[in-house]
N, C-alpha and C positions, 0 to 999 in steps of 0.2 A: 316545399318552401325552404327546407333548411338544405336543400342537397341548392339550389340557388343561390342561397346567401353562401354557402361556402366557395360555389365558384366565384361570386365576388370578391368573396376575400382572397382567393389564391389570385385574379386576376390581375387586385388593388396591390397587391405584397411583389407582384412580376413588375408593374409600372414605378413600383417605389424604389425596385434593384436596380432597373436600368435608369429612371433619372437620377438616379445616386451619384454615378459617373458622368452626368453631364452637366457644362454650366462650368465647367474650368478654367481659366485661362491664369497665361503667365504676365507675370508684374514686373517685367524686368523689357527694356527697348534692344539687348542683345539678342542674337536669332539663336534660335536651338541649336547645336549643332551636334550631331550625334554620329556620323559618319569617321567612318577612320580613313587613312591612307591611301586613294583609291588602287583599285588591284582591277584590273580589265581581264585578268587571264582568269579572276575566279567567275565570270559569267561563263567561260567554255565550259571552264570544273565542270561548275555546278551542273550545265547543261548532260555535261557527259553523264555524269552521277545520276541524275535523272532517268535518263534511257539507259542506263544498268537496273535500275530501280525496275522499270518498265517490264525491264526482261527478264527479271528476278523468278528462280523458280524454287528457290531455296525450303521456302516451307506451305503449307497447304493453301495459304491468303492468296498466295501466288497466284492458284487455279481455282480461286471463289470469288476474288473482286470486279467489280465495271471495267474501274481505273484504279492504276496508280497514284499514290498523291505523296511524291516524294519532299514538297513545299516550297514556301518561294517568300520574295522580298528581295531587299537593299543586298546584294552579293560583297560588302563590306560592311553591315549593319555591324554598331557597336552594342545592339542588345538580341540576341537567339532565343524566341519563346520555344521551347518543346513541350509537346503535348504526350498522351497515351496514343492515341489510333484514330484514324479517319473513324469518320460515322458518316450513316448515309447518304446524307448531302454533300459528304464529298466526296465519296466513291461515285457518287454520280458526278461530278463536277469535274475529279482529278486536282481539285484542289482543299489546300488546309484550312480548319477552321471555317467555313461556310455557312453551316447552320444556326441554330439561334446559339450556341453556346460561342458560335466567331462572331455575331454580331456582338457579343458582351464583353469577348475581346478586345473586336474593334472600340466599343464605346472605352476601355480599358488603358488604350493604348493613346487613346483621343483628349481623353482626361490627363494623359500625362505630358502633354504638351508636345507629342509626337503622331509621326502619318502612319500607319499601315505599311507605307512603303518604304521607312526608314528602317524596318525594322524587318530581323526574318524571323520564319513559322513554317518547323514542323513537326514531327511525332518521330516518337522513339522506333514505331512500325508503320509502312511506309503503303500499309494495303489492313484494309478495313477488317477487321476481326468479325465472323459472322454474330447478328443478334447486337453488335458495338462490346460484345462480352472482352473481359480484358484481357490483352496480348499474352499468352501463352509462354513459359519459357521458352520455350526450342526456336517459337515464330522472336520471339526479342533478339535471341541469339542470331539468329540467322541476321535480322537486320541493322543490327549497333553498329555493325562495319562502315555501311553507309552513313548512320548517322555523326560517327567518331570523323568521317572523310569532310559531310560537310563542315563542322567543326573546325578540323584542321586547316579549310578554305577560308572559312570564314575570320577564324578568330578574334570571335567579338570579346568584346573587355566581360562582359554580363551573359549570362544565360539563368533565365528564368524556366523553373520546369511547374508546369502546370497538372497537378494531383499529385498524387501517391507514387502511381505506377512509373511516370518519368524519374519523380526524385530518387524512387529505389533503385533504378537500372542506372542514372549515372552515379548516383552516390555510393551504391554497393550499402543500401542498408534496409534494414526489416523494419526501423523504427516509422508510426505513425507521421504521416503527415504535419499531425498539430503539435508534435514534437518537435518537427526541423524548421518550418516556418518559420519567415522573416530573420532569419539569421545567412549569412552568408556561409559558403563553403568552400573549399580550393576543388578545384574539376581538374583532373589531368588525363587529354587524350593521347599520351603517350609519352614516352619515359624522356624525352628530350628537350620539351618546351617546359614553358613557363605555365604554369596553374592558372585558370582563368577562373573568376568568383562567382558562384553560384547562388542563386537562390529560391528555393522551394515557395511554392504559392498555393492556393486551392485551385483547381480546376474553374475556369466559368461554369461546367455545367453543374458542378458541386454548389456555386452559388443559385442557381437556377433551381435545387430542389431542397435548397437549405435558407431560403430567404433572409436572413435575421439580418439586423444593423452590423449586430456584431460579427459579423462575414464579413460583412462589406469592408466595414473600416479596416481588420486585419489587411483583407486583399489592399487596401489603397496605401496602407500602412510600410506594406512591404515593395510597393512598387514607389514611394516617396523615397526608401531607404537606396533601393535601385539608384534613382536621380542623383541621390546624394552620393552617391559612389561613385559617379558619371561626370560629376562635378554640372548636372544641369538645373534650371531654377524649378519651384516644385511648384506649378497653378495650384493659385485658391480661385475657391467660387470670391 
């Protein structure tokens, strides 16, 4: 009876995370816009970038994945979510975020008054870590190159990194997650451009096995702060 009632309650506490995020919408008759400058030549980029990804033998992920899942979206998007590492459902898929922790995404990204497809998504490594266990030095090293190129293609105004392990590989820092949170930072992929502002968030799957309210509102917290940097309107329910 009691090993029941608990799945209840872990069942009731998953349905109360993901309607959290839904039920949004924007109060304002101007339309979103969140696209920058169009650039046509970074859908080749990225395309190429992709099939180098593909062919990557650089570290062992190389020769233990399905697929590749180098990521995808808006190839001008003015917001880059990066995650840690594919997980199974999208090393089988070849694509980012898929599972239930992309569905919380998606709901994530839905609540913010944006599509999925305005926005791009993907991980610091670009081929699934066995077990989902976290990215390795040597396997990060080998793949920031590609991730610094999309980047450079892209150059969204926002990059949000999702967990620990992303914020510490772009940030270059050992401090905790709940440390850097919702505060912005300057991201520079190379010594010639301009600083593009960063910001650290929890993981969706971090939310997925830490249910509280008070997750949630953090995470919504920091992605409100997002909007207001973007100059875009913030949905209420």
């Amino acid at each position: 009876m009691a090993e029941k009632e608990n799945l209840r309650k872990v069942f009731n506490q998953h349905v109360q995370l993901e309607d959290f995020f839904t039920g949004f919408s924007v109060k304002s008759d101007k339309p979103t816009v969140l696209y920058q400058s169009q650039n046509n030549d970074n859908i080749n980029e990225l395309a190429q970038i992709a099939k180098e990804v593909d062919a990557c033998r650089r570290c062992q992920l190389g020769d233990l994945r399905t697929n590749s899942v180098p990521g995808e979206g808006n190839p001008n998007a003015g917001i880059v979510f990066v995650g840690e590492g594919p997980g199974e459902n999208e090393d089988l898929q070849g694509r980012p975020f898929v599972g239930r922790a992309g569905q919380l995404l998606d709901k994530i990204i839905v609540a913010m008054g944006l599509k999925r497809g305005d926005v791009y998504i993907c991980n610091i490594v670009k081929c699934r870590p066995p077990e989902n266990r976290e990215p390795r030095p040597d396997e990060v090293i080998s793949c920031l190159p590609f991730l610094k190129a999309q980047l450079g293609l892209i150059r969204p105004r926002v990059i949000v990194t999702l967990g620990a392990p992303a914020a510490k590989t772009l940030l270059e820092t050992n401090k905790p997650i709940g440390q850097i949170r919702g505060k912005f930072f300057d991201y520079y992929f190379d010594d010639f451009s301009p600083p593009i502002k960063l910001m650290p968030t929890y993981h969706p799957a971090y939310l997925l096995r830490n249910y509280s309210h008070e997750n949630r509102m953090k995470v919504w917290e920091d992605m409100k702060t997002v909007l207001a940097e973007l100059g875009l309107p913030v949905p209420k329910k």
